[in-house]
LUMSETOR-930306 format. One record per atom (N, C-alpha, C): residue number from 1; residue in three letters; atom name; x, y, z. Coordinates in nm, 4 decimals. Layout:
BEGIN
<NUM ala CA <X Y Z>>;
...
***
This chain:
BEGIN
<1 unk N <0.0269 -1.0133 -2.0407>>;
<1 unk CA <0.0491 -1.0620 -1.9061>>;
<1 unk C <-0.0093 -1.2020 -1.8957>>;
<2 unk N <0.0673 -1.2897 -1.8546>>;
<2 unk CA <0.0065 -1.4623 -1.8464>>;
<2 unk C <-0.0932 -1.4596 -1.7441>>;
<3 unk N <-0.1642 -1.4732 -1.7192>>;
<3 unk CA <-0.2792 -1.5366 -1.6299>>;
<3 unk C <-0.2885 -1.5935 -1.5137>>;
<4 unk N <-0.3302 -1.5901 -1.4049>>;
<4 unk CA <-0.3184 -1.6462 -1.2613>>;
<4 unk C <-0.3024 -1.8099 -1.2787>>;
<5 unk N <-0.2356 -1.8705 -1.2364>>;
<5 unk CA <-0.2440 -2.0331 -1.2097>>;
<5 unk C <-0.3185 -2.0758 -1.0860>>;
<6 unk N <-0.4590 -2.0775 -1.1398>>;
<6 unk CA <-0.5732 -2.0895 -1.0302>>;
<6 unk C <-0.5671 -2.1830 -0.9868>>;
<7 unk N <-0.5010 -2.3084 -1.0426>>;
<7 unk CA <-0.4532 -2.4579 -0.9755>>;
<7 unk C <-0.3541 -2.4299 -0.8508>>;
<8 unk N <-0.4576 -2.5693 -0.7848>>;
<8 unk CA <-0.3719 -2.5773 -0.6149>>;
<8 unk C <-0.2725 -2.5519 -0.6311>>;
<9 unk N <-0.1675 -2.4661 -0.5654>>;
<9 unk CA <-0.0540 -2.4874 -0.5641>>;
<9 unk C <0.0562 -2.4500 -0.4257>>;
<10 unk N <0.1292 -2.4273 -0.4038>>;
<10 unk CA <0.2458 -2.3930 -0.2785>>;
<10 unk C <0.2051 -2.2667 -0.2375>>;
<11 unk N <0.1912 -2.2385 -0.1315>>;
<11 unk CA <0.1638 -2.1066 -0.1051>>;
<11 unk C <0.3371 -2.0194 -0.1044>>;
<12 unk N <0.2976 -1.9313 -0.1766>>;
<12 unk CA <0.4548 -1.8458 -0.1680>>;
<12 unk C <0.4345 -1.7231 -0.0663>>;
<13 unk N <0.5452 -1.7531 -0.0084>>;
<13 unk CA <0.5667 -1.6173 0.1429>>;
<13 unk C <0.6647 -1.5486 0.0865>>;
<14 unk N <0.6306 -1.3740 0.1066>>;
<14 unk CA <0.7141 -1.2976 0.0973>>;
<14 unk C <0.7581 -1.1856 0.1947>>;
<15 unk N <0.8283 -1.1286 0.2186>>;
<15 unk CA <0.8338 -1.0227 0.3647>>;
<15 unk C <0.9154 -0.9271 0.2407>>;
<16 unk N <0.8299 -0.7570 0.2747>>;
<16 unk CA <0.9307 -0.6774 0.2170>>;
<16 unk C <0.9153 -0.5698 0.2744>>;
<17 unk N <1.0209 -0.4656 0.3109>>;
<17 unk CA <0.9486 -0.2689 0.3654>>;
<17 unk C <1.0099 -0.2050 0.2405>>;
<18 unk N <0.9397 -0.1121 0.2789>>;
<18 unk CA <0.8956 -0.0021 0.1942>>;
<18 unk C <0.9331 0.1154 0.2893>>;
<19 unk N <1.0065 0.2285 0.2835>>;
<19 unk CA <1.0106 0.3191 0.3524>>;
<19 unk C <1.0401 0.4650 0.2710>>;
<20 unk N <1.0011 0.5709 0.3209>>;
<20 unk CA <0.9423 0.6453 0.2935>>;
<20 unk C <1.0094 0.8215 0.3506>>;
<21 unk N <1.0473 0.9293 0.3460>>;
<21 unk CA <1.0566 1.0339 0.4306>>;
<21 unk C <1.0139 1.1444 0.3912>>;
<22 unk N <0.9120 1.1653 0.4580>>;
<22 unk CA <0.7783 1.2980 0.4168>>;
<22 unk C <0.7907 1.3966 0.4741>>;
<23 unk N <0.7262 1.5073 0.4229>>;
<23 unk CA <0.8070 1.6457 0.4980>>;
<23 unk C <0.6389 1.6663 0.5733>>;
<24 unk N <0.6009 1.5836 0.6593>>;
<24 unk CA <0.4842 1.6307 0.7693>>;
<24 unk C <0.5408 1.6049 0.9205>>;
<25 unk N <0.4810 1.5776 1.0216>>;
<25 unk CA <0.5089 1.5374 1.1177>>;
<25 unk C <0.3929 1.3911 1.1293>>;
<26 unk N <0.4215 1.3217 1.2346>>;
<26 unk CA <0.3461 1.1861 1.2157>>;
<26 unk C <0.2109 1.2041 1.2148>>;
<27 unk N <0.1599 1.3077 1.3698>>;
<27 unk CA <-0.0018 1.3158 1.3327>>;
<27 unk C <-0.0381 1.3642 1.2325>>;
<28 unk N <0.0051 1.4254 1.1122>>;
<28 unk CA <-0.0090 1.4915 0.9807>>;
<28 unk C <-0.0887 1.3174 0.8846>>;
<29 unk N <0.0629 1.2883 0.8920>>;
<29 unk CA <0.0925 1.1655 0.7955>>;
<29 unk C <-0.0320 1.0504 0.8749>>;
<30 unk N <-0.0692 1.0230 0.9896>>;
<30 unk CA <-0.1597 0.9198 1.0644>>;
<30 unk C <-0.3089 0.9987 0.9831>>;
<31 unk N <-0.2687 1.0909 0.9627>>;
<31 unk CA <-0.4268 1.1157 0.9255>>;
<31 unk C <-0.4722 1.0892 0.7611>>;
<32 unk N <-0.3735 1.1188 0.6934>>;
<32 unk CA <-0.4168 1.0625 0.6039>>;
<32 unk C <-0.4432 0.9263 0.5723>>;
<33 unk N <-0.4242 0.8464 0.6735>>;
<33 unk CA <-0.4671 0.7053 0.6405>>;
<33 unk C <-0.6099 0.7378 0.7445>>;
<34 unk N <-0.6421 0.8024 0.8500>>;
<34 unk CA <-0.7531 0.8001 0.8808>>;
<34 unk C <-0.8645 0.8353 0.8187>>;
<35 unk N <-0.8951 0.9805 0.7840>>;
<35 unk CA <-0.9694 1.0452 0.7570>>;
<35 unk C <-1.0027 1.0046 0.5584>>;
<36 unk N <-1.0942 0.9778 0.5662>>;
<36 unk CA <-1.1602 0.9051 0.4390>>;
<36 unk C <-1.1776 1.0211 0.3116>>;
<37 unk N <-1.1538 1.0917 0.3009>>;
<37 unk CA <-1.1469 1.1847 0.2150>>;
<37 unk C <-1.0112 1.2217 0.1872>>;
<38 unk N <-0.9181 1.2055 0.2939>>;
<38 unk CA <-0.7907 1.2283 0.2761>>;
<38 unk C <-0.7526 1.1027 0.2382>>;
<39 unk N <-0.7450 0.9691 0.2399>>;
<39 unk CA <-0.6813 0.8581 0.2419>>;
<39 unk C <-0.7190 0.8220 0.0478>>;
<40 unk N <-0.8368 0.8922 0.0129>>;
<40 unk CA <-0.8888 0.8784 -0.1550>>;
<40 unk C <-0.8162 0.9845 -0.1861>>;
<41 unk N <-0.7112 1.0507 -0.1379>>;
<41 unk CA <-0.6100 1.1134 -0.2537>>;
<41 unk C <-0.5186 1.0183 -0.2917>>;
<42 unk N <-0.5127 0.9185 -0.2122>>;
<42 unk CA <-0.3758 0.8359 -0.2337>>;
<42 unk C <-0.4026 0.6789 -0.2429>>;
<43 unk N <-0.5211 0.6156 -0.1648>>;
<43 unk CA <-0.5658 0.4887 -0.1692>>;
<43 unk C <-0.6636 0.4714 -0.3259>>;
<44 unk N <-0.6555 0.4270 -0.3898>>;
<44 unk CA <-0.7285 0.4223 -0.5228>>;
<44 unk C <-0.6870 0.2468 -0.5865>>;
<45 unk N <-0.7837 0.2113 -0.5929>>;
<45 unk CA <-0.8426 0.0564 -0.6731>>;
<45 unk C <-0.7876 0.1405 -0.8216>>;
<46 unk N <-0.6919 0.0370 -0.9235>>;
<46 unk CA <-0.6669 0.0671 -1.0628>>;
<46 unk C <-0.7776 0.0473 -1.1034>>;
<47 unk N <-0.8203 0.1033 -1.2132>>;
<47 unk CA <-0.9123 0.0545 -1.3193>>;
<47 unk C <-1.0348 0.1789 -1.2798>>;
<48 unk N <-1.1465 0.1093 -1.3432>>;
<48 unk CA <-1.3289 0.2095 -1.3594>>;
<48 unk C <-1.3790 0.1394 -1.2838>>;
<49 unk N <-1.4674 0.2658 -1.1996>>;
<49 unk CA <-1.6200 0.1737 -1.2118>>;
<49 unk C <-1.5709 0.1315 -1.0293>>;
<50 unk N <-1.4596 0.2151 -0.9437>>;
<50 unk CA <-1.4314 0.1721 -0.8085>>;
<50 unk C <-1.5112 0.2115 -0.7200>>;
<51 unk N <-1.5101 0.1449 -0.6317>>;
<51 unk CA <-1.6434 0.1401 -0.5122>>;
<51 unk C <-1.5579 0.1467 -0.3454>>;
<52 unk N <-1.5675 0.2189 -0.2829>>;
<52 unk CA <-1.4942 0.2175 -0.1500>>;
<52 unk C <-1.6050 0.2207 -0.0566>>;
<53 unk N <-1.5746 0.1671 0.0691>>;
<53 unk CA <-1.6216 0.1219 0.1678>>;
<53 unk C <-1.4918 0.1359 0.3016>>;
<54 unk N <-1.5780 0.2023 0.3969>>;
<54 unk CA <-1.4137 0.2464 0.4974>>;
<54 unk C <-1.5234 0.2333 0.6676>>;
<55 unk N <-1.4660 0.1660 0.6955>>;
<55 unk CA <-1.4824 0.1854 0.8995>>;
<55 unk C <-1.3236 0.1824 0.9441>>;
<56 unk N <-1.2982 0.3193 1.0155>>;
<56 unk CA <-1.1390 0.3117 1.0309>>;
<56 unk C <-1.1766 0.3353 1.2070>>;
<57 unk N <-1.1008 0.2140 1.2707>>;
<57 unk CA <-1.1520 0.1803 1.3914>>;
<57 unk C <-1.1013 0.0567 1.4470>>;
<58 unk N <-1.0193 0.0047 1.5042>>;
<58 unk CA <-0.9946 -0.1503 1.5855>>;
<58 unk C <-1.1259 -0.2284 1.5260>>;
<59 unk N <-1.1140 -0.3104 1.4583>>;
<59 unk CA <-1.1934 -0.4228 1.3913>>;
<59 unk C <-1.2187 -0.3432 1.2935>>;
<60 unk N <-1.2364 -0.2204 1.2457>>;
<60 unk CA <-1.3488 -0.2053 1.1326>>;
<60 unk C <-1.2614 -0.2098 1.0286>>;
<61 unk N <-1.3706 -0.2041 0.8855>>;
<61 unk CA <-1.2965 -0.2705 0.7771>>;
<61 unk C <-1.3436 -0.2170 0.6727>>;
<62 unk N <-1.2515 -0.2053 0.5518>>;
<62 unk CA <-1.2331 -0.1237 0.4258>>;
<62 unk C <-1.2431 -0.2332 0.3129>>;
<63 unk N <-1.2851 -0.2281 0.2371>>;
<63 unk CA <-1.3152 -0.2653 0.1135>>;
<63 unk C <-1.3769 -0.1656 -0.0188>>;
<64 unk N <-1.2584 -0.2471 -0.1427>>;
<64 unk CA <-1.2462 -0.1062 -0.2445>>;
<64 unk C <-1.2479 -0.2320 -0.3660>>;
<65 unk N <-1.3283 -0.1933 -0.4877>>;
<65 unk CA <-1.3487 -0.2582 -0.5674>>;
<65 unk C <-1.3505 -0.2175 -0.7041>>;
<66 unk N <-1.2918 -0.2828 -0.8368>>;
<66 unk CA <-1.2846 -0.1780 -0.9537>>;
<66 unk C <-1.2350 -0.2794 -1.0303>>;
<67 unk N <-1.2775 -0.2441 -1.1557>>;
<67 unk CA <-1.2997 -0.3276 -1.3016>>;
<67 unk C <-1.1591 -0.2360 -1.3129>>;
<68 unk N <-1.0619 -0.3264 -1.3351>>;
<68 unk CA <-0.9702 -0.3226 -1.4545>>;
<68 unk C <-0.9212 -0.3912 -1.5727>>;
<69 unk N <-0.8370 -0.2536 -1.7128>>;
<69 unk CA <-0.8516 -0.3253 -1.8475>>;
<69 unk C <-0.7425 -0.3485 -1.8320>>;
<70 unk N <-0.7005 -0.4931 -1.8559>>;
<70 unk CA <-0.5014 -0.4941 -1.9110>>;
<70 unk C <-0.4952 -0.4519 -2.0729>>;
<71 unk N <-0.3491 -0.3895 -2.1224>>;
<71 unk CA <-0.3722 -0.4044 -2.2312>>;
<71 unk C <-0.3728 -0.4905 -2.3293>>;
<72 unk N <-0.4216 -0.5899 -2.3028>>;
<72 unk CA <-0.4740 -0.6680 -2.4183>>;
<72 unk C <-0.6079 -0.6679 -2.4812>>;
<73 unk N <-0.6838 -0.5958 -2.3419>>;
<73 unk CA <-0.8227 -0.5369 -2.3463>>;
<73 unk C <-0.9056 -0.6570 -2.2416>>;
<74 unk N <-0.8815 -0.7692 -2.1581>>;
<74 unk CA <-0.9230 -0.8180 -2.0861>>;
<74 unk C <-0.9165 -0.7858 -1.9884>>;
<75 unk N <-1.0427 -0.7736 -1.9370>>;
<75 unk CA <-1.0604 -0.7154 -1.7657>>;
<75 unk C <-1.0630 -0.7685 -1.6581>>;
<76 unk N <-1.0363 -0.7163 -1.5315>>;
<76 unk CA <-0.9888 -0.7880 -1.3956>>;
<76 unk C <-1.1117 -0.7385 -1.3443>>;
<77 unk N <-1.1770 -0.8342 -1.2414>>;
<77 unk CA <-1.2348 -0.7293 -1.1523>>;
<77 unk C <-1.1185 -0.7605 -1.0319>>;
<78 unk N <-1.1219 -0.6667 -0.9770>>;
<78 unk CA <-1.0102 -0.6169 -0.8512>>;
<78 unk C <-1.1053 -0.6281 -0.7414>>;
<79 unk N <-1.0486 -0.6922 -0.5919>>;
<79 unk CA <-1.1323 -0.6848 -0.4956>>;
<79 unk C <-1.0107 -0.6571 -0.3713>>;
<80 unk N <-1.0440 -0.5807 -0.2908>>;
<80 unk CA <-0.9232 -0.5564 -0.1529>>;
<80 unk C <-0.9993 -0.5544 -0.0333>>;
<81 unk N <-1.0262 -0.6396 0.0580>>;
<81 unk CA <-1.1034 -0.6789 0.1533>>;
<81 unk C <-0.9877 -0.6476 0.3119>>;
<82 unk N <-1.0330 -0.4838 0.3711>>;
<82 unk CA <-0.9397 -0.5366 0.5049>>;
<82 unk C <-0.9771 -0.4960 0.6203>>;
<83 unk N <-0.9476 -0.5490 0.7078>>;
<83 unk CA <-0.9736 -0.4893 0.8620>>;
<83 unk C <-0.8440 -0.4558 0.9636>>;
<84 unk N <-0.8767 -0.3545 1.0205>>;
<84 unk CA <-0.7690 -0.2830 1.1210>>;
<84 unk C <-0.7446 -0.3950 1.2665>>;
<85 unk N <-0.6042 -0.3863 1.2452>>;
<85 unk CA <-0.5785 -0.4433 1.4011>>;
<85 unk C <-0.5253 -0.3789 1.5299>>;
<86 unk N <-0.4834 -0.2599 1.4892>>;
<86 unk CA <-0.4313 -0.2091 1.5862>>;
<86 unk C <-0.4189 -0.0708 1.5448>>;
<87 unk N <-0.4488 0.0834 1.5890>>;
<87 unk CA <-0.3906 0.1667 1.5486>>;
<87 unk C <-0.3614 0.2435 1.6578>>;
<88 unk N <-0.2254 0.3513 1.6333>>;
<88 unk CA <-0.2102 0.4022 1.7026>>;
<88 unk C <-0.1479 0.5119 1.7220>>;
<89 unk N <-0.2483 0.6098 1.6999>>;
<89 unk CA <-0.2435 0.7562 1.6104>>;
<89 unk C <-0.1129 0.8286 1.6673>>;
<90 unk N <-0.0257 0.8377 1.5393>>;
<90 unk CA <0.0873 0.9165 1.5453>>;
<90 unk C <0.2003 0.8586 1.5350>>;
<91 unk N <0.1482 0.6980 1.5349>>;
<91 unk CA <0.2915 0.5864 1.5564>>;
<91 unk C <0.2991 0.4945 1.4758>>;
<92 unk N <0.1520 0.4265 1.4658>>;
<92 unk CA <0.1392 0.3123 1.4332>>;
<92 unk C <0.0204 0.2708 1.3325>>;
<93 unk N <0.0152 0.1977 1.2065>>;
<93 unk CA <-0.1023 0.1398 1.1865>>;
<93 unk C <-0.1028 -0.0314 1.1267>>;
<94 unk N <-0.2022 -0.1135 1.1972>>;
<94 unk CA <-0.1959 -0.2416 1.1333>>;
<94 unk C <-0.3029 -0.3274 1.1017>>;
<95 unk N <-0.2600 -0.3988 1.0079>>;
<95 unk CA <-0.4497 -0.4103 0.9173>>;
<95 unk C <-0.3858 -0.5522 0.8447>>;
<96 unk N <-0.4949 -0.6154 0.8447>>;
<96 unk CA <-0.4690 -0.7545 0.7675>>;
<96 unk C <-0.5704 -0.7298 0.6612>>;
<97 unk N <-0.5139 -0.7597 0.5034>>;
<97 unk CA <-0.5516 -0.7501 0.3966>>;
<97 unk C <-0.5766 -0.8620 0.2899>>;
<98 unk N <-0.6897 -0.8910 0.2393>>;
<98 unk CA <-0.6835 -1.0154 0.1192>>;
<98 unk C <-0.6825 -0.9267 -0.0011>>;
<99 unk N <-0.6549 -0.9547 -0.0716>>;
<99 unk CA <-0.6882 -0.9323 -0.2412>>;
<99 unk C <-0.7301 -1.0502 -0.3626>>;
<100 unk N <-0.8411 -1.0737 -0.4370>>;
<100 unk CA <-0.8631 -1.1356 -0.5733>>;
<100 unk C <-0.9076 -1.0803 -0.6321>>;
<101 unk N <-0.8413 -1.1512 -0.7240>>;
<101 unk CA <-0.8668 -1.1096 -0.9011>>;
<101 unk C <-0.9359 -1.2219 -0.9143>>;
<102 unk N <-1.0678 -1.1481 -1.0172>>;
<102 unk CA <-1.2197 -1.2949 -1.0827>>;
<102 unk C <-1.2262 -1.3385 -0.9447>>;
<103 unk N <-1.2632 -1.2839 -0.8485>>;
<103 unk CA <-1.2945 -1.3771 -0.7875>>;
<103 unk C <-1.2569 -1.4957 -0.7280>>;
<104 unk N <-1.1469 -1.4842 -0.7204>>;
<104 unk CA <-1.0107 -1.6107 -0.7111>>;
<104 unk C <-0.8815 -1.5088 -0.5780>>;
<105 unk N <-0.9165 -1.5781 -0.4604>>;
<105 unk CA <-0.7856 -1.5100 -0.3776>>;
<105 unk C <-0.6311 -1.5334 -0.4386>>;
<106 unk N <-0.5922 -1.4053 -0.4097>>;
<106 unk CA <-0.4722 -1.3749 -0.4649>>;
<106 unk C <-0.3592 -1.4085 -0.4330>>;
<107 unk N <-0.4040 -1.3394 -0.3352>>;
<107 unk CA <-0.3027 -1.2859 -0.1818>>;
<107 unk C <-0.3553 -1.2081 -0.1066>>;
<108 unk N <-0.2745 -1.2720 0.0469>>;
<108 unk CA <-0.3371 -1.1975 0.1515>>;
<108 unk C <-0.1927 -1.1483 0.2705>>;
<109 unk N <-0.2341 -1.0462 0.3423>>;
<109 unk CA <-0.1139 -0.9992 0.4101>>;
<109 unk C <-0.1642 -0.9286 0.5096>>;
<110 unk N <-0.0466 -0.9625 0.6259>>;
<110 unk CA <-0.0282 -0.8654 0.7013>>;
<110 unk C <0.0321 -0.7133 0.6915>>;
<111 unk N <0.0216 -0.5763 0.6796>>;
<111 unk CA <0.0498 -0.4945 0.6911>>;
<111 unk C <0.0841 -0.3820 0.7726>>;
<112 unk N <0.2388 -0.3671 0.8269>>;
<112 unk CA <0.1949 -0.2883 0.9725>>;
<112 unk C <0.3002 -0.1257 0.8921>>;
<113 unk N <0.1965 -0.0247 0.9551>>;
<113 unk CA <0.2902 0.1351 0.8993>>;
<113 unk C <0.3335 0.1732 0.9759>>;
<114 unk N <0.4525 0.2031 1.0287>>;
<114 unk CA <0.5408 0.2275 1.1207>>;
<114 unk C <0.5582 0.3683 1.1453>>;
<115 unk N <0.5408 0.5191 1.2082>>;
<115 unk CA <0.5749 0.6412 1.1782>>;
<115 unk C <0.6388 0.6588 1.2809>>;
<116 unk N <0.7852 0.7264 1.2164>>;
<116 unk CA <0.9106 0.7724 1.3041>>;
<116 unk C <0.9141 0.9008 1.3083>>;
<117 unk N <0.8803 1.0246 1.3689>>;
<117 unk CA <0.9641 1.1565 1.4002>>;
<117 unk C <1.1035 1.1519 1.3784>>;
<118 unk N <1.1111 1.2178 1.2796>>;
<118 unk CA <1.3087 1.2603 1.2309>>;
<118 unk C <1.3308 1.3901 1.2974>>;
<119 unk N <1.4687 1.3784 1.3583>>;
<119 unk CA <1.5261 1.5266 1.4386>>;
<119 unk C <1.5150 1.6165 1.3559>>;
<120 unk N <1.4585 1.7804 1.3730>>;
<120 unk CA <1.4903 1.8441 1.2829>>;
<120 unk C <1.3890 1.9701 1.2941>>;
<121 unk N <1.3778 2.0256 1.2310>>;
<121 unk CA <1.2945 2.1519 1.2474>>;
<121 unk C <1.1729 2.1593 1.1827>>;
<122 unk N <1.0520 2.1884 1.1595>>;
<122 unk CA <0.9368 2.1507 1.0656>>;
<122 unk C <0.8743 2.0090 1.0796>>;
<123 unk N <0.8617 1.9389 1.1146>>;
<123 unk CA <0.8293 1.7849 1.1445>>;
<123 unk C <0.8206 1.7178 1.0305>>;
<124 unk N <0.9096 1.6029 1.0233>>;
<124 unk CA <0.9323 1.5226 0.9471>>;
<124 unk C <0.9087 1.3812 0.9977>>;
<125 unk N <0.9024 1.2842 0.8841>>;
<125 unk CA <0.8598 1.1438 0.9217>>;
<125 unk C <0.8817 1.0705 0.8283>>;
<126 unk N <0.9480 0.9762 0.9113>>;
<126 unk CA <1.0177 0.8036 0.8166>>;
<126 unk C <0.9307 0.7229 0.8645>>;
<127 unk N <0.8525 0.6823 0.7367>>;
<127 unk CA <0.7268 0.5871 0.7483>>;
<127 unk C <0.8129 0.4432 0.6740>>;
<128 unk N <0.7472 0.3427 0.7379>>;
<128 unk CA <0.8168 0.2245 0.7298>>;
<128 unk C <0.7313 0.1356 0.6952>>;
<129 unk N <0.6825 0.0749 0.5593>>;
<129 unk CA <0.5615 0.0013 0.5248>>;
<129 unk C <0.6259 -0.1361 0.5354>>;
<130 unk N <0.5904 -0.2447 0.6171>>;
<130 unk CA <0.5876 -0.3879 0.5888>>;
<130 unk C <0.5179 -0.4914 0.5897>>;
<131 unk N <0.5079 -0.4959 0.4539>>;
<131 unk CA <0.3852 -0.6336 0.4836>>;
<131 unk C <0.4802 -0.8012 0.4728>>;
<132 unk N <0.4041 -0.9138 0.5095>>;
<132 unk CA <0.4364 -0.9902 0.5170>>;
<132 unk C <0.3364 -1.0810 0.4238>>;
<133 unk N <0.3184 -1.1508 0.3409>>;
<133 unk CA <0.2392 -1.1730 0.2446>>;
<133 unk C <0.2617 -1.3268 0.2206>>;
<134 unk N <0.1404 -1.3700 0.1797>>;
<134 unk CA <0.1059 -1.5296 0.1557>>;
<134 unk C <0.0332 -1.4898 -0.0105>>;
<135 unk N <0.0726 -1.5692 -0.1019>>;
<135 unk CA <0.0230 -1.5693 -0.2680>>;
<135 unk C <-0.0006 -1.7066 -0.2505>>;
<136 unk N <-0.1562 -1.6770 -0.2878>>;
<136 unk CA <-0.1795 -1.7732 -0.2989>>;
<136 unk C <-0.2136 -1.8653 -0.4376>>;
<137 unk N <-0.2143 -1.7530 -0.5205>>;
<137 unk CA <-0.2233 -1.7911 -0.6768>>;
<137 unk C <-0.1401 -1.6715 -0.7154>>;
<138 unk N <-0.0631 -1.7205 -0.8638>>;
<138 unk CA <0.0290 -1.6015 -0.8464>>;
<138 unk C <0.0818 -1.6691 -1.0124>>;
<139 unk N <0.1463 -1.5960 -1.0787>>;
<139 unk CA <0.1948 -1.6241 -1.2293>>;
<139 unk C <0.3567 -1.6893 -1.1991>>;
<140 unk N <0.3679 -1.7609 -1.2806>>;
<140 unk CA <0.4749 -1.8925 -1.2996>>;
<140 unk C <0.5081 -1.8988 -1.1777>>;
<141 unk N <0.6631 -1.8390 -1.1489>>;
<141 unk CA <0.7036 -1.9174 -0.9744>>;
<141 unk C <0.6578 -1.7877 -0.8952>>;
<142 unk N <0.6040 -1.7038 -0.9229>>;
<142 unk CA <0.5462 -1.5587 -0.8648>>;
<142 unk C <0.6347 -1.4511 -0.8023>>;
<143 unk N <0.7417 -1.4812 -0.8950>>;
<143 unk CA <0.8447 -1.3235 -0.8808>>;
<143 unk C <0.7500 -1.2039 -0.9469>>;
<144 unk N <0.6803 -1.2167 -1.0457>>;
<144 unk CA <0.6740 -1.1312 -1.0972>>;
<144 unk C <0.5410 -1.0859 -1.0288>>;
<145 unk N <0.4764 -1.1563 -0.8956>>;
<145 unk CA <0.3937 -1.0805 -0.7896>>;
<145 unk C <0.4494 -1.0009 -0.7649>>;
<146 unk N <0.5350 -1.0999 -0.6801>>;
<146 unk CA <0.5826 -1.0006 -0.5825>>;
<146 unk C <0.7051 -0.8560 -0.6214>>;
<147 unk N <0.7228 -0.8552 -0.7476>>;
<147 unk CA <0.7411 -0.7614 -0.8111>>;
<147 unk C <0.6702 -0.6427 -0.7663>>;
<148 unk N <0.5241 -0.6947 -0.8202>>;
<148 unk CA <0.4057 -0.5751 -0.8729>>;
<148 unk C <0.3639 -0.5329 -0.7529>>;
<149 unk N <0.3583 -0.6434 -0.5913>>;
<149 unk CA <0.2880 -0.5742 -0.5369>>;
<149 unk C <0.4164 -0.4858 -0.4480>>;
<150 unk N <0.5293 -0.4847 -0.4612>>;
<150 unk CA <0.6172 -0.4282 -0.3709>>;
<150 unk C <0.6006 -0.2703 -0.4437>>;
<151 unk N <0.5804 -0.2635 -0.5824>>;
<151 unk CA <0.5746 -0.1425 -0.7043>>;
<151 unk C <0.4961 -0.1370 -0.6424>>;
<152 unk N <0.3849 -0.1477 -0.6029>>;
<152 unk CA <0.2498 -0.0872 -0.5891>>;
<152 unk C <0.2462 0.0072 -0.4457>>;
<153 unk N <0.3396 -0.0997 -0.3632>>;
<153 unk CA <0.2705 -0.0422 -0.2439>>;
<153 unk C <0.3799 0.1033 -0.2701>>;
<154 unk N <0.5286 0.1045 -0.3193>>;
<154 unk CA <0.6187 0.2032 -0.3162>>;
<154 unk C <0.4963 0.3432 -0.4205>>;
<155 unk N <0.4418 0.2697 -0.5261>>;
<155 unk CA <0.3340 0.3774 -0.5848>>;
<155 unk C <0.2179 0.4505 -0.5028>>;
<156 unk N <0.1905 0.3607 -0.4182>>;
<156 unk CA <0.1027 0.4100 -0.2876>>;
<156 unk C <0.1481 0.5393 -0.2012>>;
<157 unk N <0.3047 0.5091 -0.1604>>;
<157 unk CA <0.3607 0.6121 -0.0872>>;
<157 unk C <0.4309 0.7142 -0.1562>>;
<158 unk N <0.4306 0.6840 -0.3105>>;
<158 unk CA <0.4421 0.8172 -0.3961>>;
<158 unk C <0.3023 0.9189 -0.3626>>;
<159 unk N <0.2089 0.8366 -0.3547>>;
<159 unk CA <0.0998 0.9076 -0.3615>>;
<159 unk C <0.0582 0.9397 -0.2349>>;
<160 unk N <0.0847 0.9348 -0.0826>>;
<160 unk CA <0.0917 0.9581 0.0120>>;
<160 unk C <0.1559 1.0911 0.0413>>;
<161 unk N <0.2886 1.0827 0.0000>>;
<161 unk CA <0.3427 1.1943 -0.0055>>;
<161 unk C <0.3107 1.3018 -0.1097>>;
<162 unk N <0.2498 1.2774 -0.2151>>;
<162 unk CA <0.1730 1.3919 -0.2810>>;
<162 unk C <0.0340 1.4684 -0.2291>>;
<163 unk N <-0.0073 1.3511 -0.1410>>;
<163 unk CA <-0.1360 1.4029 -0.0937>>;
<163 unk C <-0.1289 1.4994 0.0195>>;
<164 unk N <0.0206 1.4587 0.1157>>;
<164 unk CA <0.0694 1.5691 0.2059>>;
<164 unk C <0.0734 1.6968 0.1355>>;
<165 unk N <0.1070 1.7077 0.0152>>;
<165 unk CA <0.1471 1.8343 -0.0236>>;
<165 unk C <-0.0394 1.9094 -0.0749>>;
<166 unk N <-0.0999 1.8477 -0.1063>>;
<166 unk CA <-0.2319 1.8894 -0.1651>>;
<166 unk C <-0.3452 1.9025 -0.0498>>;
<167 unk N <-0.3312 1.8759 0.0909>>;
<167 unk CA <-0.3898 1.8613 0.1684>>;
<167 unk C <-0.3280 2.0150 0.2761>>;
***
């Protein structure tokens, strides 16, 4: 994997959703982003050695930290720094997020989770992830960010919806 281009450069904007349809109902699905024991089935820093930190609350703020190896055998430290802007249990959640690698900002984003009630029997829900994102260092013209972080967040809500089922 080539290396961050830590030199000044253009900030690149990206907008993408992510959506999702889980077999809970919304207050099901709102809680696993609340409740901090439930949200570490599915929120997880890659790599060893991760450290979480959670105030889930209008202003309060989460930070999760973890040494990762690429395989070449050089390590990242990983840092995810965020605070809540708005939530609104059963509907809504929104949180502005930074991320760096070494110590070097990455990227930072807005993130809002959208939860829809689907007609139907058993409660169901179309969750709607969109962030809006500024890279601020990023590899060659930074497709291949915004690649990884759109994979990531869709790997997130793989794991969202597994945690419905284990919970």
């Amino acid at each position: 994997m080539a290396a961050m281009d830590t030199a000044v450069s253009a900030v690149r904007h990206h907008t993408f959703t992510v959506s999702r349809e889980l077999e809970a109902p919304p207050e099901t699905v709102y809680r696993l982003f609340s409740d901090e024991v439930l949200r570490r089935l599915w929120f997880k820093m890659p790599g060893r050695d991760a450290d979480y930190a959670f105030d889930f609350r209008v202003g309060g703020t989460e930070r999760a930290v973890a040494t990762f190896t690429m395989m070449n055998g050089e390590q990242e430290q990983l840092e995810n720094r965020s605070r809540w802007i708005d939530l609104q249990p059963g509907r809504r959640l929104l949180y502005v997020y930074e991320t760096s690698v070494n110590h070097v900002p990455a990227w930072t984003a807005l993130a809002t989770i959208e939860l829809y009630e689907l007609p139907g029997e058993g409660g169901r829900t179309l969750l709607d992830w969109t962030e809006q994102v500024a890279f601020l260092t990023y590899r060659e013209d930074g497709e291949m960010d915004v690649r990884h972080l759109r994979g990531a967040t869709g790997l997130r809500l793989n794991g969202v919806a597994l945690a419905l089922r284990q919970s």
